[in-house]
N, CA and C atoms as a LAMMPS dump frame, in Angstrom:
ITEM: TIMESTEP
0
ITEM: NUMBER OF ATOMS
255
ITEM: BOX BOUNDS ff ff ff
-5.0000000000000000e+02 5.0000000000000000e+02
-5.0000000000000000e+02 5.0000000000000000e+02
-5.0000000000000000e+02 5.0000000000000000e+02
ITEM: ATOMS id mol type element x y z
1 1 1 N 296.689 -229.098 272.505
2 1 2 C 296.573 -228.692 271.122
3 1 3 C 297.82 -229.103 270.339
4 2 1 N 298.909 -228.95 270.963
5 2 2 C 300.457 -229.118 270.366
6 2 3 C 300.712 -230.835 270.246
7 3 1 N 299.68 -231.803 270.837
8 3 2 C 299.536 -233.038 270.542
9 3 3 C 298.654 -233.698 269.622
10 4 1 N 297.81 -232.567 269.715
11 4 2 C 296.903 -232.949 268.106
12 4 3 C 297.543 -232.845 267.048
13 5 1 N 298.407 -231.513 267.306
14 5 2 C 299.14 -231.098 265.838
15 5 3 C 299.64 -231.916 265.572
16 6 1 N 300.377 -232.318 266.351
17 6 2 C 301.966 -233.353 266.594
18 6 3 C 300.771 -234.23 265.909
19 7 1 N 300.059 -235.05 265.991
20 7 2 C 299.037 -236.402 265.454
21 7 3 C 298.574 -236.209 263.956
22 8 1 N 297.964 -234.832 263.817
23 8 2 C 297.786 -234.877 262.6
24 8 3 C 298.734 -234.134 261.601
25 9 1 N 299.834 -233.686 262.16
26 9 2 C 300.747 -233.733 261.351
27 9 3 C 301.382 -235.656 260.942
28 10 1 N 301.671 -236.236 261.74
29 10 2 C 302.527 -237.221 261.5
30 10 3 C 301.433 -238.498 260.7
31 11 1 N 299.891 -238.376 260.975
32 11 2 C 298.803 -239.054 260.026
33 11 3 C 299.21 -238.505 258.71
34 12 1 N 299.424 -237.302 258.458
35 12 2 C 299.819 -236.593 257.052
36 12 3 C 300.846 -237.388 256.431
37 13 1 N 301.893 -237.985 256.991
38 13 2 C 302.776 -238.601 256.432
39 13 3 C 302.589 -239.131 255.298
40 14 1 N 301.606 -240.157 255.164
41 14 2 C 301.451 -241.308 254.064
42 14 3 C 301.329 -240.224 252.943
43 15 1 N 301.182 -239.015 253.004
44 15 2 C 300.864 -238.344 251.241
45 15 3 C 302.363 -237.94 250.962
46 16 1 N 303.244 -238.002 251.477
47 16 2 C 304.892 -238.003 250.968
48 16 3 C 304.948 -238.57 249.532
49 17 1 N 304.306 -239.49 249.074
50 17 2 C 304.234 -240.599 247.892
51 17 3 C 303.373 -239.16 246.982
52 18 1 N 302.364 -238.938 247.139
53 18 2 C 301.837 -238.002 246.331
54 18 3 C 302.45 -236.643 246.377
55 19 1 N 302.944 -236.412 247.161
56 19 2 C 303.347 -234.787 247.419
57 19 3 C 305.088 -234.834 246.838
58 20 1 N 306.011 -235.618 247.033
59 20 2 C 307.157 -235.973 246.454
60 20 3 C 307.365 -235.143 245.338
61 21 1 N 306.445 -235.813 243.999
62 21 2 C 306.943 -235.131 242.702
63 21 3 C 306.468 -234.094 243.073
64 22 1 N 305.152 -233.134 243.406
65 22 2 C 304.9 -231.976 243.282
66 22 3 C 306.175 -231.03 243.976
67 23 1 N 306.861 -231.464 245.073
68 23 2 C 307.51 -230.891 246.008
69 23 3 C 309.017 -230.74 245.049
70 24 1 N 308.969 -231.888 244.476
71 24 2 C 310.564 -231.918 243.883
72 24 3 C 310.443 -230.969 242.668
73 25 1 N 309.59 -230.586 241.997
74 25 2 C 309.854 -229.556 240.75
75 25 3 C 309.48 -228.18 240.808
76 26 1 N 309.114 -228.066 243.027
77 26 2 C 308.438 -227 242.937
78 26 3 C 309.87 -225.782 243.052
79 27 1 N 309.705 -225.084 243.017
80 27 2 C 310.286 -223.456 243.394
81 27 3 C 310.222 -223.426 245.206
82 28 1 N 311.345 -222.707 245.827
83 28 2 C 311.407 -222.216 247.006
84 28 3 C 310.201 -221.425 247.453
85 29 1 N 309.476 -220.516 247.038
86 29 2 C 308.841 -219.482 247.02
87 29 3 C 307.08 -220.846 247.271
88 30 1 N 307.274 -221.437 245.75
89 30 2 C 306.027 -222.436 246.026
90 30 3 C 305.959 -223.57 246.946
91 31 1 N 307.096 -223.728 247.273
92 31 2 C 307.096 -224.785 248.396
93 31 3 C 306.429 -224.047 250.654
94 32 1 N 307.018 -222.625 249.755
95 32 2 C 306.752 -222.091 251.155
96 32 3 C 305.128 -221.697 251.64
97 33 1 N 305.068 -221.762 250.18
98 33 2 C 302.922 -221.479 249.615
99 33 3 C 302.479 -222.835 250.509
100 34 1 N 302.909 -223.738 250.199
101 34 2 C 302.612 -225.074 250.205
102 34 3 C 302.754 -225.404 251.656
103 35 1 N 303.54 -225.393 252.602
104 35 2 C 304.125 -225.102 253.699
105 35 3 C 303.035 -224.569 255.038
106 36 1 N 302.789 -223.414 254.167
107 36 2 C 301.936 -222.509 255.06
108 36 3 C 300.492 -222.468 254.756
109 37 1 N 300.113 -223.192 254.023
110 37 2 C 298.646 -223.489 253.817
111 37 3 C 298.412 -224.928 254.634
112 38 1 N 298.786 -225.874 254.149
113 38 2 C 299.024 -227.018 255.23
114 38 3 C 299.262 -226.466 256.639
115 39 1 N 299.779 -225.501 256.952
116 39 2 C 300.264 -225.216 258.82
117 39 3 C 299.091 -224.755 259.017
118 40 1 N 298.368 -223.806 258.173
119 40 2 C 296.851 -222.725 258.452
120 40 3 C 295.859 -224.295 258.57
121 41 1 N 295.537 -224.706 257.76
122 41 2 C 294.711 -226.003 257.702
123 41 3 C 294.722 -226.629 259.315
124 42 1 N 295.823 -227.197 259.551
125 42 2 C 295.823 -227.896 260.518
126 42 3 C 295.347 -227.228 261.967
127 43 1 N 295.853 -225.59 262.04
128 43 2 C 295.622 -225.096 262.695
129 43 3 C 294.236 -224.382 262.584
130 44 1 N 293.119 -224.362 261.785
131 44 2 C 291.908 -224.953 261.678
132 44 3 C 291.238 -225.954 262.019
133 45 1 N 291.987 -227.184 261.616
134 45 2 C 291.101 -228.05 262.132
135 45 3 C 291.394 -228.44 263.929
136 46 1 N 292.834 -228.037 264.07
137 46 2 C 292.223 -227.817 265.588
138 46 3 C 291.978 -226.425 266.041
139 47 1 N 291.73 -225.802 265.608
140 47 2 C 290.662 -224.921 266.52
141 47 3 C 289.417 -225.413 266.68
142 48 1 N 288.686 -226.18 265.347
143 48 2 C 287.345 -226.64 265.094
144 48 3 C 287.37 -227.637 266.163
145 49 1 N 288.294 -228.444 266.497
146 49 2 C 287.955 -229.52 267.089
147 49 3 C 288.255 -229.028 268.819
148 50 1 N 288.911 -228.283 269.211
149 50 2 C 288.704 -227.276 270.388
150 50 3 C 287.802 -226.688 270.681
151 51 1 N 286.945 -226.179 270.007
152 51 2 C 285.4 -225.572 270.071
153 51 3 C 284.322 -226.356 270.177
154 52 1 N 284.14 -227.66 269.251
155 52 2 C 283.772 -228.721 269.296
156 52 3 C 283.614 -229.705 270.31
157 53 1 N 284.718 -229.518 270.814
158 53 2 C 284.949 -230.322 272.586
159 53 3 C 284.45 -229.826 273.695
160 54 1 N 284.894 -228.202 273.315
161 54 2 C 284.555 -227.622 274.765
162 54 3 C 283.226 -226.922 274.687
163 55 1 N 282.345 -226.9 273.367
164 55 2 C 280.909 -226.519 274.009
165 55 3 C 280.282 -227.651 274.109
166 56 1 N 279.698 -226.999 275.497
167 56 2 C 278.963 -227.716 276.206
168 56 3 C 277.678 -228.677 275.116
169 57 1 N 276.814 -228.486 274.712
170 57 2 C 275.745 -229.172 273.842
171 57 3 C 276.6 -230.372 273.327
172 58 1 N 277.434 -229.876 272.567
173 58 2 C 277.916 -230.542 271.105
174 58 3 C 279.156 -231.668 272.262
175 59 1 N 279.691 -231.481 273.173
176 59 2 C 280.775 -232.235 273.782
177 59 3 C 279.63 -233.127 274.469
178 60 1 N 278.396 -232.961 275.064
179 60 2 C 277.554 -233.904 275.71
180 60 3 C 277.407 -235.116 274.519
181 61 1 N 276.844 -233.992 273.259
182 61 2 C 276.343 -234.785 272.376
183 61 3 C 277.013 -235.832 272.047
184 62 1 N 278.371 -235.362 271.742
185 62 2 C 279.654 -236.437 271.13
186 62 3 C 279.45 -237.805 272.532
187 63 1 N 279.435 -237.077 273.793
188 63 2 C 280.112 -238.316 274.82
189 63 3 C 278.959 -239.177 274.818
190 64 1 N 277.916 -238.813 274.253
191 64 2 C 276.116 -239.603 274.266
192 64 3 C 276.206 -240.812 273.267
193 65 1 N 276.559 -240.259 271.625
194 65 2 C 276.6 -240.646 270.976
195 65 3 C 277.433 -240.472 269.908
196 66 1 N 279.113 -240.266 270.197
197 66 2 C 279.986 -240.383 269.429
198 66 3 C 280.532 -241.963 268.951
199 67 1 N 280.218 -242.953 270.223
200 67 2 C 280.723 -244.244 269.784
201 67 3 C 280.045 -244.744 268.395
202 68 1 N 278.829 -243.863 268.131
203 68 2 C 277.928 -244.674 267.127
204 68 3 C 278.349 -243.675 266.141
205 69 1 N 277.983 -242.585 266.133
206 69 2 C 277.814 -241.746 265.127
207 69 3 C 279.693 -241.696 264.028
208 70 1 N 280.666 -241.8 265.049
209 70 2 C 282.282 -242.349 264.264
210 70 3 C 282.325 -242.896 262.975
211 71 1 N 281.956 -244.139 263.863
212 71 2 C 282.122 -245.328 262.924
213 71 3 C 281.11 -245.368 261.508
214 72 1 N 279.519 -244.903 261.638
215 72 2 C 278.918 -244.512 260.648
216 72 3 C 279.482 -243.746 259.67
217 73 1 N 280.06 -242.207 260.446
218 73 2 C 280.381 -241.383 259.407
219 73 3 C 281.653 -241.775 258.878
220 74 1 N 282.092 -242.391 259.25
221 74 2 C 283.546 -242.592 258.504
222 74 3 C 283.492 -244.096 257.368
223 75 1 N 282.355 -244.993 257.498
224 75 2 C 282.101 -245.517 256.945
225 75 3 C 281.368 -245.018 255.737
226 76 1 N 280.308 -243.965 255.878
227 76 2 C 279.824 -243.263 254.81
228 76 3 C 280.847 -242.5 253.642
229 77 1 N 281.927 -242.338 254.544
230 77 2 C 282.735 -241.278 253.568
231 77 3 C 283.349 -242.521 253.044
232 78 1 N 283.899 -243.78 253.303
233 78 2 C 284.486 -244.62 252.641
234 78 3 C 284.083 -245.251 251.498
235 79 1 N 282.662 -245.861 251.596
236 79 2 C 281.853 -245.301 250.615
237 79 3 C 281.436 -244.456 249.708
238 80 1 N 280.998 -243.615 249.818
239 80 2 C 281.277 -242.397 249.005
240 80 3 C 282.429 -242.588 248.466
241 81 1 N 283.817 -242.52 248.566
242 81 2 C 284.888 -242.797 248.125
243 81 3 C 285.326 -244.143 247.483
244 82 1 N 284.334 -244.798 247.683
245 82 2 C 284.76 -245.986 246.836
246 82 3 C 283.751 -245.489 245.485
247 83 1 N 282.598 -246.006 245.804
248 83 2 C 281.433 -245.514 244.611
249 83 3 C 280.923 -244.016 244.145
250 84 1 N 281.667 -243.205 244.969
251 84 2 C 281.123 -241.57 244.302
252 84 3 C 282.059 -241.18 242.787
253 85 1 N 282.883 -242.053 243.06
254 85 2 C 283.817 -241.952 242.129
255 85 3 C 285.144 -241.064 242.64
């Protein structure tokens, strides 16, 4: 779990460029808001993805057909993100 974090903390990186100004005019108090919502998040999404793995149905399902289903969904959202606006 402490290597996922470690992963999707350090993927987070690239928003330094967006988060910069917000961070530089924020307050101590709002930075710590900021801080600890990002730590809760992450530690959400791995729990989700710990639960996800280890039940049984849904971990078959992924090892059946995760090579296909990836690359689709992440192509859909790129999409979406280009043309959803």
């Amino acid at each position: 779990m402490w290597r996922v974090a470690g992963v999707t903390f350090a993927n987070g990186s690239d928003n330094i460029g967006v988060y910069a100004p917000l961070l530089a005019v924020a307050t101590a108090g709002a930075m710590f808001v900021y801080t600890a919502v990002f730590l809760v998040g992450v530690a959400v999404w791995c729990a989700a993805g710990k639960y996800f793995a280890s039940h049984r149905l849904i971990a078959k399902a992924l090892a059946r057909w995760g090579h296909i289903v990836l690359p689709v969904a992440l192509i859909a959202i790129g999409l979406a993100i280009l043309f959803g606006g």
